[in-house]
N, C-alpha and C positions, 0 to 999 in steps of 0.2 A: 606947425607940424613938428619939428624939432625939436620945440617945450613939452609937447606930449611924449614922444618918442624917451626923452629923456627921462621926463617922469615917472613911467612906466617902466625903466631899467631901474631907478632909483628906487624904487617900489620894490622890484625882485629882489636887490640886493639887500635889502635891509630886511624883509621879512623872513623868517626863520626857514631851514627849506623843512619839508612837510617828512614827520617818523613814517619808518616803513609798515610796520604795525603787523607785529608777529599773532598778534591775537583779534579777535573783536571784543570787544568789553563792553557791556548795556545792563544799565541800571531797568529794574525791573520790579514792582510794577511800578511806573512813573509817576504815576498816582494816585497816594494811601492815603486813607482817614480814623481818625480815631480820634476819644474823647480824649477832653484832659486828662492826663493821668495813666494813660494807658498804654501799654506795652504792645510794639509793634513790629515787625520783621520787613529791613530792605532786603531784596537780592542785587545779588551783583551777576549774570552771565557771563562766563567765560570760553570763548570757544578759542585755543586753537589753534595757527592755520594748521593744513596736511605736513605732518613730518618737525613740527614743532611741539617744543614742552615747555614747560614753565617750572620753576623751582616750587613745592611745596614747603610750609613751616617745618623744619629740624635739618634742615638743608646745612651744614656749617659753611662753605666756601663759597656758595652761591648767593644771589639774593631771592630770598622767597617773595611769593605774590604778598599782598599787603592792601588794604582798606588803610586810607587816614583821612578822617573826615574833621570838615573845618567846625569848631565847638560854637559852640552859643548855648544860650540859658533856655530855650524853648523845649529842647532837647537833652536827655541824659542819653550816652553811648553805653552799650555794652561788650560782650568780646563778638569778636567774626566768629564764627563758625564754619571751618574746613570740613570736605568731604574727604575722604578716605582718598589717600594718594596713592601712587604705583613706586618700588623701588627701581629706579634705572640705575645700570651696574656701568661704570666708568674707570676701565683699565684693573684696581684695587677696589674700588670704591664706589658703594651702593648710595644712592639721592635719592630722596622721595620728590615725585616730580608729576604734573598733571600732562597728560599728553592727548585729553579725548576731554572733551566739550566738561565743563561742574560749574557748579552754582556755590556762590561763599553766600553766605546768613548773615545779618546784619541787626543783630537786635538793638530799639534802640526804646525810649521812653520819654510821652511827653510829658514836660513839666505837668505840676496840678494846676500851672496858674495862668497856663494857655489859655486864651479866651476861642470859645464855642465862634465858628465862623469866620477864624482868621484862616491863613494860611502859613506856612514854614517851609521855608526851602531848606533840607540835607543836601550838603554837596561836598566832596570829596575828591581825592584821587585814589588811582589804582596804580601802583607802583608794581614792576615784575622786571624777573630778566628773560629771554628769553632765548633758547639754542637750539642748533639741529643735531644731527649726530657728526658735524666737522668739526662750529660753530659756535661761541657763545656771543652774543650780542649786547652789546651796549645797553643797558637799563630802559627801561622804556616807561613810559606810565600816561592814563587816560583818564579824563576828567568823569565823573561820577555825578549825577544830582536825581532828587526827587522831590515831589512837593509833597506835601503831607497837607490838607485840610482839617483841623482842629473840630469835632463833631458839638 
């Protein structure tokens, strides 16, 4: 009983305690197919929560949301693709900042030399910061992946 007892506090302390998670992030659709050679669009969803924003790209002080996807040769990456952000005015100072549900684009391209019938996992993270209107919060970021089926 004791052994257990134990093990199970040794368990709590050692595992990470769990992010609070200013947003929900879902890779979408989870899974894509296409031939070799072919040009394909991940999405990324971002919602969010109520009363929360997130830094958009040209942000200088803050850190903007972010795709960084782990490379391999199955795959060429291309750039994200942002939706139209909001400016939020801070004291002086205008941010461009998401604060209602967007979708970032993810173009990406399979090699030509993908074999018909295999599969490829894309997986990545999503890096953000994210604040309320008192609050800026500690950097946050959520794991990303898709499978793509080689046609």
């Amino acid at each position: 009983m004791r052994i257990i007892l134990v093990t199970a506090l040794a368990a709590q302390l050692i595992a990470p305690a769990p992010k609070p998670g200013h947003a929900t992030i879902l890779a979408s659709p989870a899974l894509v197919s296409g031939a070799a050679g072919a040009k394909l669009a991940l999405f990324v969803d971002v919602a969010p929560k109520p009363g929360i924003h997130v830094y958009a790209p040209g942000s200088n002080d803050y850190i903007p949301i972010t795709v960084k996807l782990t490379p391999q040769a199955e795959v060429k990456f291309g750039k994200v693709a942002y939706p139209k952000s909001e400016m939020m005015t801070f004291a002086d100072e205008k941010v461009p900042v998401f604060q209602k549900p967007f979708r970032l684009t993810q173009d990406i391209a399979l090699d030509k030399s993908a074999k018909a019938g295999s599969t490829v996992t894309v997986a990545g993270t999503v890096n953000y910061q994210a604040c309320d209107d008192r609050v800026c919060y500690p950097p946050e970021s959520a794991p990303v992946s898709w499978t793509v089926v080689v046609k």
